[in-house]
ROSE-4610 file (N, C-alpha, C; in Angstrom, 1 decimal, always signed):
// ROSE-4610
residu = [X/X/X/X/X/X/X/X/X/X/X/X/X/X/X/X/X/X/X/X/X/X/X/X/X/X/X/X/X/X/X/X/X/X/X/X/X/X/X/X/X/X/X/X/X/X/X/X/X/X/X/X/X/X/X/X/X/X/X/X/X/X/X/X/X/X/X/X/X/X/X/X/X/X/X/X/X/X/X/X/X/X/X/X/X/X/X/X/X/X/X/X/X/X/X/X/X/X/X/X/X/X/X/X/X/X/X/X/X/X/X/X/X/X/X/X/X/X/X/X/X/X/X/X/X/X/X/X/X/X/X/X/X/X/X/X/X/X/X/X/X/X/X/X/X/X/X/X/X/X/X/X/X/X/X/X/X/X/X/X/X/X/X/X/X/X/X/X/X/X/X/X/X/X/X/X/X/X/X/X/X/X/X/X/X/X]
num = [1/1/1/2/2/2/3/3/3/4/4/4/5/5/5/6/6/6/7/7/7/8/8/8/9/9/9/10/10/10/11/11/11/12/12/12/13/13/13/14/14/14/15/15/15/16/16/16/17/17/17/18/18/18/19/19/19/20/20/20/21/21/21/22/22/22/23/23/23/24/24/24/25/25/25/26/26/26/27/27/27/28/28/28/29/29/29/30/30/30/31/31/31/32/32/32/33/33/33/34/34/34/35/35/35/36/36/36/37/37/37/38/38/38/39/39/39/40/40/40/41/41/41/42/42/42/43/43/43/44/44/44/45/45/45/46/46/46/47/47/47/48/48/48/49/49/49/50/50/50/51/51/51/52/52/52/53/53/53/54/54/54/55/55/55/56/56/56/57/57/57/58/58/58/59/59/59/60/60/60/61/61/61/62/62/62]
x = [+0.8/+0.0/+0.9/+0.0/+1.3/+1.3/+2.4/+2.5/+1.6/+2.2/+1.3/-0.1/-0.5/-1.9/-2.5/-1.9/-2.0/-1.8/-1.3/-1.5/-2.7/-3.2/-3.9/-5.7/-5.6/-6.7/-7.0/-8.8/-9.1/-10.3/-10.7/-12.1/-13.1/-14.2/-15.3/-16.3/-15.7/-16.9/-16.8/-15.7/-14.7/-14.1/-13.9/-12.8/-11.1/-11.0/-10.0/-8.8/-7.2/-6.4/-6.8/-6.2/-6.3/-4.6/-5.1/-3.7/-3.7/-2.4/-2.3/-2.3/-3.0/-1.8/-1.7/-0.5/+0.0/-0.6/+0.0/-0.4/-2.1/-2.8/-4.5/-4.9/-4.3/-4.7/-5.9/-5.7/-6.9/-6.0/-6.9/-7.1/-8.0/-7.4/-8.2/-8.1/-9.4/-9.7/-9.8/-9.2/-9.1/-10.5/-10.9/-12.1/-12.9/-13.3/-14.8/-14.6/-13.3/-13.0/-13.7/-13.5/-13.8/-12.0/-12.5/-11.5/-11.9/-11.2/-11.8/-10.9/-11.5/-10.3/-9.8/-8.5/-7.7/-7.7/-8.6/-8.5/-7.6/-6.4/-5.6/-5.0/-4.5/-3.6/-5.0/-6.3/-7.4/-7.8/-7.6/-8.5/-9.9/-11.2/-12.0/-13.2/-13.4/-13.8/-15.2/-16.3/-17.2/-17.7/-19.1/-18.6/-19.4/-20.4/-21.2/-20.0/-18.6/-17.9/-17.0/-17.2/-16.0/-16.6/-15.3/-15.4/-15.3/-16.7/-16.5/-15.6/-15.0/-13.8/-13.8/-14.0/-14.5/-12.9/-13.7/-13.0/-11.4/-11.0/-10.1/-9.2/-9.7/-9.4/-7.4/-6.8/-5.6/-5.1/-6.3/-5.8/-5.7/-6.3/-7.0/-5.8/-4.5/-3.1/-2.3/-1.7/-0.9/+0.2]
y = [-1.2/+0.0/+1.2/+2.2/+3.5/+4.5/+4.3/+5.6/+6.7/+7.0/+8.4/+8.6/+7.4/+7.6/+7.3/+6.3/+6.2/+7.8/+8.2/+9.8/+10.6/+10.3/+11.1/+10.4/+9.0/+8.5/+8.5/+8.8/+9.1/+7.9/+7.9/+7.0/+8.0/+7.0/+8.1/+8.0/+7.5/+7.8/+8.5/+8.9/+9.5/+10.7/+10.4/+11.3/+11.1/+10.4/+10.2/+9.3/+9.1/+8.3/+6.9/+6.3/+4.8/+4.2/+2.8/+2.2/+1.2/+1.0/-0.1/-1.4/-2.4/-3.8/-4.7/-4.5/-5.5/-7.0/-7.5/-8.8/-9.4/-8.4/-8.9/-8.1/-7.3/-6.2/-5.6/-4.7/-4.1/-2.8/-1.4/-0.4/-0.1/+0.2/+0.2/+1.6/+1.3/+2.8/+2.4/+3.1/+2.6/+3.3/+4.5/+5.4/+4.6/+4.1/+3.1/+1.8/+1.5/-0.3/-0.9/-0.3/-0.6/-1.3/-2.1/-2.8/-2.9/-1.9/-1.8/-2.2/-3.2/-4.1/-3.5/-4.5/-3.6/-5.0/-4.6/-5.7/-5.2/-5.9/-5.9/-4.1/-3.9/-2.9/-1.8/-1.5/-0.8/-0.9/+0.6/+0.3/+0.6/-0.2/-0.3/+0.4/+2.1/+2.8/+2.7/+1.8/+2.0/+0.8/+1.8/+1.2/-0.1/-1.0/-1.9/-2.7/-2.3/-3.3/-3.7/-2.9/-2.8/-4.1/-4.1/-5.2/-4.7/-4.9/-4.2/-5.2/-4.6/-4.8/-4.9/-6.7/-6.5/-5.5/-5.1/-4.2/-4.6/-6.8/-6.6/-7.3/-6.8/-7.3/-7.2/-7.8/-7.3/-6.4/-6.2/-5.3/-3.6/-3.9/-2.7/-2.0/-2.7/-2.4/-1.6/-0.7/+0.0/-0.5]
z = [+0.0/+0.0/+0.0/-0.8/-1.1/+0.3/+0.9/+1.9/+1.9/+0.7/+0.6/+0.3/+0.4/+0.3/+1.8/+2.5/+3.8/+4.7/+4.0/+4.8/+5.0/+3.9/+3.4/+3.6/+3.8/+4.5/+5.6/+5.8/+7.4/+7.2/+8.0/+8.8/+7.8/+7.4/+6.5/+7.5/+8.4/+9.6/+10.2/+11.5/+11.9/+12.2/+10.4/+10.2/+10.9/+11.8/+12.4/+11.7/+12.7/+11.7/+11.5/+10.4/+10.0/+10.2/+10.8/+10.9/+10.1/+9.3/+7.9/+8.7/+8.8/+8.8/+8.0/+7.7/+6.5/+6.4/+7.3/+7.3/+7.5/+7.6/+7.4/+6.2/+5.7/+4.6/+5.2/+6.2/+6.4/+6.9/+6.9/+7.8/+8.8/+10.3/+10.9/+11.6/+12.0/+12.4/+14.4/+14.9/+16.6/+17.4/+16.7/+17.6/+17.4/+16.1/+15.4/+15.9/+16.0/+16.3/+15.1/+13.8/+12.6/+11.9/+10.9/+10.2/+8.7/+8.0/+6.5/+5.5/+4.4/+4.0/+2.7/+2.6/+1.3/+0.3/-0.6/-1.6/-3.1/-3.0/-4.4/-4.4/-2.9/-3.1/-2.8/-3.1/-2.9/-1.3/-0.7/+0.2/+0.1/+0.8/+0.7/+1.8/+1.6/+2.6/+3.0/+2.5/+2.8/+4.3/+5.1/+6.3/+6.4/+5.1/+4.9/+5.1/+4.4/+4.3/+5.5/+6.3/+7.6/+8.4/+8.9/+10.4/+11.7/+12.0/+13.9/+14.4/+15.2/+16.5/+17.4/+18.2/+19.4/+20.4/+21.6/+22.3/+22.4/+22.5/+23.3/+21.9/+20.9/+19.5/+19.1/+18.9/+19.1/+17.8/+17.1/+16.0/+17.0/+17.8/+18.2/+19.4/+19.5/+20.2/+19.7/+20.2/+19.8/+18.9]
């Protein structure tokens, strides 16, 4: 995923930052405890598609 696009993405819910993780291909958003996935290099902002986050989710760690 391009850095600089990861800059420049927020939560479309939000508005707040998104964190990349590589290894599940998702961005997540930590306010929403949302998980919105990146298919084929695309991230995918809409929130039909996201994955709620249970509270003690380890995506959700610093």
């Amino acid at each position: 995923m391009d850095t600089k696009l990861l800059d420049i993405l927020a939560c479309p819910l939000c508005k707040g930052p998104l964190q990349y993780v590589k290894a599940r291909q998702v961005l997540v958003c930590r306010a929403d405890r949302l998980a919105f996935p990146v298919r084929d290099g695309i991230p995918v902002m809409l929130e039909d598609e996201a994955q709620m986050l249970e509270p003690l989710d380890p995506l959700l760690k610093d």
